[in-house]
N, C-alpha and C positions, 0 to 999 in steps of 0.2 A: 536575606533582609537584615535579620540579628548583625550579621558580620558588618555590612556596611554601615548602617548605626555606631558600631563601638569604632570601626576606622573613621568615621566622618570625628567621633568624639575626641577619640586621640589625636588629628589634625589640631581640632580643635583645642587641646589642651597644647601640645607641641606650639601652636603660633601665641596661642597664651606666653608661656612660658618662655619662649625666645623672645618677646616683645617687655616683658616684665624686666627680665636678665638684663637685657640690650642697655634699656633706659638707664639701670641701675647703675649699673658695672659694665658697660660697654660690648664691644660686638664677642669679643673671646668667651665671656659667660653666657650671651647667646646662645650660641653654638653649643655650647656644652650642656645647656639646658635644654636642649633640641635631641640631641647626643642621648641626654639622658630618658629622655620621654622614650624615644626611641627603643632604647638599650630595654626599658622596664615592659613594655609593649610585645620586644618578643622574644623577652623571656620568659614573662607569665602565658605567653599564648604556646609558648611548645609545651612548658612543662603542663600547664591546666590541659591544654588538648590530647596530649596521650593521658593523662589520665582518667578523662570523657572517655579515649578511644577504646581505653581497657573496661570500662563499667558499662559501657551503655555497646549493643552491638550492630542495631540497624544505625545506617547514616543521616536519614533523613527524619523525625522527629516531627513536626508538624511543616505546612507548608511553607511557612517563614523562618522555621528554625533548624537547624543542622548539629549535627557533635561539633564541626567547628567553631558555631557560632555560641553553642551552651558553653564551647571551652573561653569562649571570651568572656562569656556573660558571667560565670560564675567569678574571677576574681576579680569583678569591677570593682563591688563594694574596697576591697584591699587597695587597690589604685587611688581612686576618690579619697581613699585620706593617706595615702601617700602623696598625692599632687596635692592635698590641701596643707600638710604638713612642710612640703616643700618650698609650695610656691604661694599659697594663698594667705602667710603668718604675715604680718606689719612688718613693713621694711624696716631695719633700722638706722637711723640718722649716718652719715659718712663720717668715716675718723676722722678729727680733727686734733690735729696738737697746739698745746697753744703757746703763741707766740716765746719765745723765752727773751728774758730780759736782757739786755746790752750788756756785756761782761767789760770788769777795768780794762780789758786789754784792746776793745775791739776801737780800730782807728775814729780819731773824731774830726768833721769838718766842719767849720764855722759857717753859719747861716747869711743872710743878708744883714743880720744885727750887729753879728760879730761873734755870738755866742757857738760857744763848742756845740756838737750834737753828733752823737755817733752812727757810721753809718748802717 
């Protein structure tokens, strides 16, 4: 029960996280923040799970919960603000450079007036 709880979570944090990216910066950082959910997901659950496996010796713990599922539960706190630090800080504004001004050099074409204006 524990275990599909923090799977339903991480879904949930994963389409977050691809949807936030997407908008921002396009489909490639999607992906990669998807990538990344992923990637954080099971690495904390092998390494936290054998080390449940090694502490604790029966498997089954109460009817809802498991070593597997303790091994997820314990480094949620650690995630929650990794995803909040990744994903959930103010966007900030897109680069913009600003215009630069028309140099002597750059060709000029006359308007409907008559006047020069470069292009």
């Amino acid at each position: 029960m524990a275990e599909l709880f923090v799977l339903y979570l991480h879904l949930l944090a994963a389409l977050y996280a691809f949807t936030q990216r997407w908008q921002e910066r396009g489909l490639r950082e999607g992906i990669l923040a998807v990538l990344l959910v992923g990637m954080v997901f099971l690495l904390v659950w092998t390494l936290s799970g054998a080390l449940v496996r090694l502490l604790i010796a029966q498997p089954k713990l109460t009817p809802w919960l498991t070593r597997d599922g303790l091994g997820l539960l314990l480094p949620l706190p650690l995630e929650l603000w990794l995803f909040r630090a990744l994903f959930l800080r103010p966007s900030a504004p897109p680069h913009t450079q600003p215009m630069a001004a028309p140099s002597a050099s750059a060709p000029t074409v006359p308007n409907e007036h008559g006047e020069q204006h470069s292009t």
